[in-house]
PDB file with SEQRES, HELIX, SHEET and CRYST1 records, atoms N, CA, C and O in Angstrom:
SEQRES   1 A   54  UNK UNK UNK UNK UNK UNK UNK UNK UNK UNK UNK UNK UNK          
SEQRES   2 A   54  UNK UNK UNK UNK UNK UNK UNK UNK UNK UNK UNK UNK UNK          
SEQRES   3 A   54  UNK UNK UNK UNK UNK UNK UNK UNK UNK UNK UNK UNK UNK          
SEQRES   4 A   54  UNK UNK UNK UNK UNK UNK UNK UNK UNK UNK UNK UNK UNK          
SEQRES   5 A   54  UNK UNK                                                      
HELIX    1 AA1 UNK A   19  UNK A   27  1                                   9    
HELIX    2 AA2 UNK A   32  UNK A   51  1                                  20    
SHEET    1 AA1 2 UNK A   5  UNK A   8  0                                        
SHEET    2 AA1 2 UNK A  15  UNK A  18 -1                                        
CRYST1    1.000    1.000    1.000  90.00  90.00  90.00 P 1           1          
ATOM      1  N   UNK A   1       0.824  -1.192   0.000  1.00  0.00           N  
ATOM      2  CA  UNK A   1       0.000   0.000   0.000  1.00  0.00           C  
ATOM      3  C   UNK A   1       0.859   1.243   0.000  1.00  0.00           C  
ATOM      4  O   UNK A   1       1.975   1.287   0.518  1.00  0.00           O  
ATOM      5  N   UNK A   2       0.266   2.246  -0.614  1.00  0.00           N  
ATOM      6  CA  UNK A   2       1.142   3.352  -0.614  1.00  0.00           C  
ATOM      7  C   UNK A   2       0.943   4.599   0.809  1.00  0.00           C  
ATOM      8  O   UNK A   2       0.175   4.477   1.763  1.00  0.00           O  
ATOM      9  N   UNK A   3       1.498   5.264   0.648  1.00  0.00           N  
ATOM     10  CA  UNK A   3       1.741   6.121   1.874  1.00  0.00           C  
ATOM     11  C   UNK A   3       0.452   7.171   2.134  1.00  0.00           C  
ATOM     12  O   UNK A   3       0.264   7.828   3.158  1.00  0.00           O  
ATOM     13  N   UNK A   4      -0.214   7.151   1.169  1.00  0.00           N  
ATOM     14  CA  UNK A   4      -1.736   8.328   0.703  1.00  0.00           C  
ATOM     15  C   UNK A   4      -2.953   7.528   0.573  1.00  0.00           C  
ATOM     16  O   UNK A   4      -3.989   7.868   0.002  1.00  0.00           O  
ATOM     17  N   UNK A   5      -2.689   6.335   1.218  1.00  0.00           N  
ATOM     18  CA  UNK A   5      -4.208   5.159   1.389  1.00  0.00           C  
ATOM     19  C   UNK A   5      -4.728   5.617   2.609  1.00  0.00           C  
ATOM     20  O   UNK A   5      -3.934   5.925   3.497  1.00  0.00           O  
ATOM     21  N   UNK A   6      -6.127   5.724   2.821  1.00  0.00           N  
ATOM     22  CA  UNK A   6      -6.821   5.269   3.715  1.00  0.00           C  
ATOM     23  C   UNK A   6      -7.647   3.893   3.736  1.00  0.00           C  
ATOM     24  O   UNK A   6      -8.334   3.532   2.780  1.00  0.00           O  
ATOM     25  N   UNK A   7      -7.517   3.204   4.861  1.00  0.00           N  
ATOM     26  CA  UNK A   7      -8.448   1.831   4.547  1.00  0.00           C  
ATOM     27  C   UNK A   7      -9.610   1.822   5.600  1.00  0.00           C  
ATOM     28  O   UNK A   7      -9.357   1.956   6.797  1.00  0.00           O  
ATOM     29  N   UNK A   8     -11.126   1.631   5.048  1.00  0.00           N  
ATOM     30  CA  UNK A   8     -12.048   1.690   5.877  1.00  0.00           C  
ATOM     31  C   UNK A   8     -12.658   0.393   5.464  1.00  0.00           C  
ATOM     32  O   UNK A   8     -13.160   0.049   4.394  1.00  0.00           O  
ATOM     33  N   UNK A   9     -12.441  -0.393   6.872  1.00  0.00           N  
ATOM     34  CA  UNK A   9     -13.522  -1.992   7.008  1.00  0.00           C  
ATOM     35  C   UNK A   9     -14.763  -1.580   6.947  1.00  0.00           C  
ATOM     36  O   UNK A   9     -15.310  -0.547   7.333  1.00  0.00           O  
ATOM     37  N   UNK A  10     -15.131  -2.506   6.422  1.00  0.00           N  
ATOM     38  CA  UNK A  10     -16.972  -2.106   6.212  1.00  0.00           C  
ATOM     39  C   UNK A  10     -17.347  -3.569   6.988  1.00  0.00           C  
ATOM     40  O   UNK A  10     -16.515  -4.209   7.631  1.00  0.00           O  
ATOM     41  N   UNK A  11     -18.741  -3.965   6.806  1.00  0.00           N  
ATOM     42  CA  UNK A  11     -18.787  -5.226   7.152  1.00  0.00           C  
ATOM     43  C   UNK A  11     -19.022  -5.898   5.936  1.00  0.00           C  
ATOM     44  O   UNK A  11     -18.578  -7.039   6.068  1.00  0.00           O  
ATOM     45  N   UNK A  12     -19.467  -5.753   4.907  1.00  0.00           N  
ATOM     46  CA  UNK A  12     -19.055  -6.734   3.967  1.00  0.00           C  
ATOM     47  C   UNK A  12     -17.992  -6.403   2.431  1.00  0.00           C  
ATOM     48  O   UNK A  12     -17.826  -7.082   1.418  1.00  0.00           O  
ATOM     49  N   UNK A  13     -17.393  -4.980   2.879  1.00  0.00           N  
ATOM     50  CA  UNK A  13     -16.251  -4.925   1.714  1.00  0.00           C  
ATOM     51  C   UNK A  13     -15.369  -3.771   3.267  1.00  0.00           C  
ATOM     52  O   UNK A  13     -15.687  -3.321   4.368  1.00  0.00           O  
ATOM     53  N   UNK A  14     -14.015  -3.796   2.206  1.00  0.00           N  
ATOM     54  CA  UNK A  14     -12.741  -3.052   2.212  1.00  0.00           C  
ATOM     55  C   UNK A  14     -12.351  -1.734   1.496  1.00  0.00           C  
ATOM     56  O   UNK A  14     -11.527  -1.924   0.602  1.00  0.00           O  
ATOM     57  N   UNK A  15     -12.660  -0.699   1.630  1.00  0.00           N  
ATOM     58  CA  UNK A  15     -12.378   0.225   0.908  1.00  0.00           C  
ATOM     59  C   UNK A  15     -10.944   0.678   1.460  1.00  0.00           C  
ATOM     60  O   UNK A  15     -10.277   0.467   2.472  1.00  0.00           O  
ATOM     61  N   UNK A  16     -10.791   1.541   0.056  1.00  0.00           N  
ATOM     62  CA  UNK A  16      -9.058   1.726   0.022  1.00  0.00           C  
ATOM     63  C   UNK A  16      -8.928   3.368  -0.912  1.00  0.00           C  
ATOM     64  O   UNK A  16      -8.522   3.469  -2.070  1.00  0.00           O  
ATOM     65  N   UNK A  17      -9.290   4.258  -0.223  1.00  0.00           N  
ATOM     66  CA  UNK A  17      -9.264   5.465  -0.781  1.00  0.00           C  
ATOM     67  C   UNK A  17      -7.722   6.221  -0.807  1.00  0.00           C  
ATOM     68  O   UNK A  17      -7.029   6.428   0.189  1.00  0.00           O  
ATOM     69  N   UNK A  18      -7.398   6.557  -2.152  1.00  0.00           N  
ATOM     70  CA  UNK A  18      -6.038   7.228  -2.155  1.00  0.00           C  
ATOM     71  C   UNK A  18      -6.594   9.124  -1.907  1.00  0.00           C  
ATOM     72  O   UNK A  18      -7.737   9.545  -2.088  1.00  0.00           O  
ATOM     73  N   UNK A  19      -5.561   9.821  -1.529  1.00  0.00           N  
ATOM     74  CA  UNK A  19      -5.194  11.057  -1.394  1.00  0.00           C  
ATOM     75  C   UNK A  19      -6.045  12.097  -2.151  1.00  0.00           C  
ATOM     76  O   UNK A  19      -6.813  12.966  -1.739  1.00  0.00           O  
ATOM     77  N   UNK A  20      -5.621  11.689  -3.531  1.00  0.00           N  
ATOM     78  CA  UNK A  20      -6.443  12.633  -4.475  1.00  0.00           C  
ATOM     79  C   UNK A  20      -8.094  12.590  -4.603  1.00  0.00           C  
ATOM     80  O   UNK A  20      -8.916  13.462  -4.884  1.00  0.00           O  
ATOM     81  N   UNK A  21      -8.191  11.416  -4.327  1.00  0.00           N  
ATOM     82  CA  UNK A  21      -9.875  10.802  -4.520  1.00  0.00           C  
ATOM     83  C   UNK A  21     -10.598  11.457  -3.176  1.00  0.00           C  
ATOM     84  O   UNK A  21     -11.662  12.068  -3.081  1.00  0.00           O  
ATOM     85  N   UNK A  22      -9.531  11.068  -2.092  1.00  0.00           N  
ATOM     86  CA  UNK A  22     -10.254  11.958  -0.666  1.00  0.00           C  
ATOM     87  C   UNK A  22     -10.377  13.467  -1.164  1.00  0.00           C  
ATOM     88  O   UNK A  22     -11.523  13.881  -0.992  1.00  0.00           O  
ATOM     89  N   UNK A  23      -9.399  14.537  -1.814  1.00  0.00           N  
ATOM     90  CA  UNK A  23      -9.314  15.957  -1.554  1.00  0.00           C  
ATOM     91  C   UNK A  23     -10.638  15.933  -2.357  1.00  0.00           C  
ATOM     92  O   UNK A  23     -11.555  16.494  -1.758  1.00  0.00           O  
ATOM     93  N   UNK A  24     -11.043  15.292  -3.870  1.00  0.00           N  
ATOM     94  CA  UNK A  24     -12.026  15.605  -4.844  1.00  0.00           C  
ATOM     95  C   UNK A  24     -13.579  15.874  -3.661  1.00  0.00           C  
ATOM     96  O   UNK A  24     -14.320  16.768  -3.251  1.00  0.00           O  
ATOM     97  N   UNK A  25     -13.310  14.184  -3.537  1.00  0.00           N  
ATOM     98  CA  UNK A  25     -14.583  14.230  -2.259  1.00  0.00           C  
ATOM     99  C   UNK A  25     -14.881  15.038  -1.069  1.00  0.00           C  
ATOM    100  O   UNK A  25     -15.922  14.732  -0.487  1.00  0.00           O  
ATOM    101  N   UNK A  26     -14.106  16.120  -0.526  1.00  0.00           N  
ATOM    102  CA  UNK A  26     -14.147  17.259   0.203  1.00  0.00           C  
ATOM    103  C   UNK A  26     -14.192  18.190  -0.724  1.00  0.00           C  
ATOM    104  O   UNK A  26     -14.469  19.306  -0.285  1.00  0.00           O  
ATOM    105  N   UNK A  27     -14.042  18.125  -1.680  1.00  0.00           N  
ATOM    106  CA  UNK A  27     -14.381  19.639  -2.674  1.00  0.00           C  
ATOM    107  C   UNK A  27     -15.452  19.733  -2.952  1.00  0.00           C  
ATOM    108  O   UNK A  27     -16.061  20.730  -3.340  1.00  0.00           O  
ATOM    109  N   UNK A  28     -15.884  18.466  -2.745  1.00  0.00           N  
ATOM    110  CA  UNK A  28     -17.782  18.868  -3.045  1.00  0.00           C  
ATOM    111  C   UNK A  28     -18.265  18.672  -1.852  1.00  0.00           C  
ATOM    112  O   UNK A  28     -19.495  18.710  -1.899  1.00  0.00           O  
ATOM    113  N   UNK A  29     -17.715  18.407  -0.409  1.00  0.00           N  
ATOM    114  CA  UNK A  29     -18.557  18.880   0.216  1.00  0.00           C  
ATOM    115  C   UNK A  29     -17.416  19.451   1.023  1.00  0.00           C  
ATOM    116  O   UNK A  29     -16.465  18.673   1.100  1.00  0.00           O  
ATOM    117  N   UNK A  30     -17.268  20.534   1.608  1.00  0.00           N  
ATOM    118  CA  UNK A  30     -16.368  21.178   2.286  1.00  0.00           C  
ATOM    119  C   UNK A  30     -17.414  21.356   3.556  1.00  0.00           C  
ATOM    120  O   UNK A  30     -17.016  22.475   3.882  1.00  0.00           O  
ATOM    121  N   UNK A  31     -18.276  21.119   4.340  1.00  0.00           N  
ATOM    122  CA  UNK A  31     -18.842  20.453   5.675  1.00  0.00           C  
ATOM    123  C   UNK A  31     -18.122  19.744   6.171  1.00  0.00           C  
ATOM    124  O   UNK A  31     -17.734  19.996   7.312  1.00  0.00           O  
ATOM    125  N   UNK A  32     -17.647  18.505   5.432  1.00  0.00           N  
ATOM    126  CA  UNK A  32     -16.933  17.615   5.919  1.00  0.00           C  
ATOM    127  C   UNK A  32     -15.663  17.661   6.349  1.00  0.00           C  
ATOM    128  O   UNK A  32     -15.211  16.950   7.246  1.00  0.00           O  
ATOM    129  N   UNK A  33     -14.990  18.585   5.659  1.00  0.00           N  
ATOM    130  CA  UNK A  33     -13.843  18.784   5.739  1.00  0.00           C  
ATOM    131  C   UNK A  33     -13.950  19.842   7.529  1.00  0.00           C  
ATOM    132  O   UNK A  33     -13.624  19.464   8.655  1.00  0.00           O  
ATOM    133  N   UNK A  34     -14.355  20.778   7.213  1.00  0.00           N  
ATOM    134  CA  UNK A  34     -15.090  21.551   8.581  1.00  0.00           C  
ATOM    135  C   UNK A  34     -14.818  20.712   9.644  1.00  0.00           C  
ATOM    136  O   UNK A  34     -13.940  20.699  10.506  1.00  0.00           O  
ATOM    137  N   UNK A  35     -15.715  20.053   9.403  1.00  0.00           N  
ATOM    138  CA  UNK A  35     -16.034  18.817  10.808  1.00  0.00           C  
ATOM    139  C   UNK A  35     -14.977  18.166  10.903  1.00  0.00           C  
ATOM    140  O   UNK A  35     -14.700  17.952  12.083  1.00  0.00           O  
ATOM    141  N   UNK A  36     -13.770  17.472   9.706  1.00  0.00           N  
ATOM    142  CA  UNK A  36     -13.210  16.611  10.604  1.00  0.00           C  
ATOM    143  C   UNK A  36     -11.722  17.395  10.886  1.00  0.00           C  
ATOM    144  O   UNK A  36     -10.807  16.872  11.521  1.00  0.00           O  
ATOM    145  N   UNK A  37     -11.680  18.452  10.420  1.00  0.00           N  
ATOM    146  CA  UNK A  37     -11.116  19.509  11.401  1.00  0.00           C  
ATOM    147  C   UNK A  37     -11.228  19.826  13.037  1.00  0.00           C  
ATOM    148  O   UNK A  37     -10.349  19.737  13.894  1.00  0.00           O  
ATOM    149  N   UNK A  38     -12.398  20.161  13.140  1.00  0.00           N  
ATOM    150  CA  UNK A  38     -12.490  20.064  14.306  1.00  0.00           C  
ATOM    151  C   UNK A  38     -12.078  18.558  15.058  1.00  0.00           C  
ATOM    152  O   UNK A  38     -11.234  18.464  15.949  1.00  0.00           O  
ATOM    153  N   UNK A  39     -12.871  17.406  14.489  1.00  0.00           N  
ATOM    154  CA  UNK A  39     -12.250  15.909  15.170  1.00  0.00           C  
ATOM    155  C   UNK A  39     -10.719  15.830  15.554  1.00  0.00           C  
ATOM    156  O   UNK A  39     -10.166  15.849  16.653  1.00  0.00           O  
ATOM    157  N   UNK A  40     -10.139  15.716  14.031  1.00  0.00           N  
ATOM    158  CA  UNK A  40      -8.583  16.278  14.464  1.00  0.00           C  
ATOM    159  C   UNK A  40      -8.059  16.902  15.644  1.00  0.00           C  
ATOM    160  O   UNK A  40      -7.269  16.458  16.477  1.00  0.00           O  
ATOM    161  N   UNK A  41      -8.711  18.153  15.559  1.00  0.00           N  
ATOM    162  CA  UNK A  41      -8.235  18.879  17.007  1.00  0.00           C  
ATOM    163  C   UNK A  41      -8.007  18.622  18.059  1.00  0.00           C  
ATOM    164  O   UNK A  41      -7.037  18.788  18.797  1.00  0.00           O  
ATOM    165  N   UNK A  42      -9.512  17.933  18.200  1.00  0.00           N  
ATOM    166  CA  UNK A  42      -9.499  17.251  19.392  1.00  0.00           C  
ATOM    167  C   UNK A  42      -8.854  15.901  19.778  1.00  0.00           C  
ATOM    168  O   UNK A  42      -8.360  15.434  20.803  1.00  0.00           O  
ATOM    169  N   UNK A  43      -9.087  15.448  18.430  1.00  0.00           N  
ATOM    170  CA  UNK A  43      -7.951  14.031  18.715  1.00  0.00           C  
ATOM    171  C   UNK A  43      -6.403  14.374  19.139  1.00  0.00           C  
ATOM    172  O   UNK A  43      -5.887  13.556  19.901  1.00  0.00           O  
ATOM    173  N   UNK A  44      -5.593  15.515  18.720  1.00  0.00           N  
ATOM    174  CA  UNK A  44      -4.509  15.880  18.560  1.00  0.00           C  
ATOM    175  C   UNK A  44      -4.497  16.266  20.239  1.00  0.00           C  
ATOM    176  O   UNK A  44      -3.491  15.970  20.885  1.00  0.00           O  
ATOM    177  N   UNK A  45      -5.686  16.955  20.929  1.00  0.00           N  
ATOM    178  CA  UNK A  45      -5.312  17.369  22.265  1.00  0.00           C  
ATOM    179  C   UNK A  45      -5.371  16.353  23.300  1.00  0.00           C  
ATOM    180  O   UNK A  45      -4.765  16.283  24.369  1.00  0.00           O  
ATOM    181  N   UNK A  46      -6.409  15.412  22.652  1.00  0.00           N  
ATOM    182  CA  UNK A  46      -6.657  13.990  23.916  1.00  0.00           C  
ATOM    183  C   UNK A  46      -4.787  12.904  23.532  1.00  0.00           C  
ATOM    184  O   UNK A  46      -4.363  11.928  24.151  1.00  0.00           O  
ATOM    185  N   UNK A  47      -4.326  13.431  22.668  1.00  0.00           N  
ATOM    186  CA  UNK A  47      -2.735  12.869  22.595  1.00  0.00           C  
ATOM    187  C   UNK A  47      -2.022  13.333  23.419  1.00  0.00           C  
ATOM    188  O   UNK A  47      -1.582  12.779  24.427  1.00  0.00           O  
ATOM    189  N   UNK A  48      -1.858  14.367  23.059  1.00  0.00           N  
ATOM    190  CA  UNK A  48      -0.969  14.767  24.129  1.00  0.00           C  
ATOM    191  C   UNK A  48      -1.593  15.043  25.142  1.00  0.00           C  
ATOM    192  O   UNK A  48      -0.706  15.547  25.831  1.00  0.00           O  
ATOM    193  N   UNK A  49      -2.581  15.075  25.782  1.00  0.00           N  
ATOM    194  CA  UNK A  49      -3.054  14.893  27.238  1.00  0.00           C  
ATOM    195  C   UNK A  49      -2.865  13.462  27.551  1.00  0.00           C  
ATOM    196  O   UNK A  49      -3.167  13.269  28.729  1.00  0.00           O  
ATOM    197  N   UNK A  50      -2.542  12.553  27.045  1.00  0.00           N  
ATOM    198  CA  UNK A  50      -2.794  11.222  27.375  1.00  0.00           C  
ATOM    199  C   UNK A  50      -1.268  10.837  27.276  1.00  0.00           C  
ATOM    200  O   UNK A  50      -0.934   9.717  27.663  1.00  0.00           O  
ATOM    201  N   UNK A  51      -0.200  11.827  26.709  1.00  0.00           N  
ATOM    202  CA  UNK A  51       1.111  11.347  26.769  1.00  0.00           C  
ATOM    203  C   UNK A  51       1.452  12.086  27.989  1.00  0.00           C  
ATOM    204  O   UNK A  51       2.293  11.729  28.814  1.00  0.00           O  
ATOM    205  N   UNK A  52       0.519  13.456  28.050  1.00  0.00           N  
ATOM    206  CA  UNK A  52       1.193  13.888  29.427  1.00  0.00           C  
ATOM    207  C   UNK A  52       1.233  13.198  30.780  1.00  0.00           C  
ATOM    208  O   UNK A  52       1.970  13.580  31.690  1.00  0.00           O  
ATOM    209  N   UNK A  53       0.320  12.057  30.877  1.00  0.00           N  
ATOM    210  CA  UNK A  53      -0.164  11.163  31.835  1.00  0.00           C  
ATOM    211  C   UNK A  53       1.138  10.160  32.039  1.00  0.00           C  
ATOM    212  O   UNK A  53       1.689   9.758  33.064  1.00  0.00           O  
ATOM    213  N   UNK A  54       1.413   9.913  30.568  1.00  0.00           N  
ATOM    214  CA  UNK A  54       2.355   8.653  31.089  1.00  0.00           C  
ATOM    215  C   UNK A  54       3.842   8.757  31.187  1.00  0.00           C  
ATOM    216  O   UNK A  54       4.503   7.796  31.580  1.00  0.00           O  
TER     217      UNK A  54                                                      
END                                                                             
């Protein structure tokens, strides 16, 4: 696999989205992109709160 895959299990297939195919699919909806901005964020702060722990 290359370095610009995402892989999402489904329950009855495997998807395997490259880089360019993700940016197209946020260009038509830029909501999404919004939102998982914000997710990010927060994922990025529960990291390092959770490295500060250990």
């Amino acid at each position: 696999m290359g370095r610009s895959e995402i892989v999402i299990r489904l329950p009855r297939c495997i998807l395997v989205l490259k880089h360019d195919e993700i940016m197209a699919m946020l260009k038509v909806n830029p909501s999404i992109w919004a939102q998982a901005l914000r997710r990010g964020k927060g994922y990025s702060r529960t990291e390092k709160a959770m490295s500060r722990k250990d």
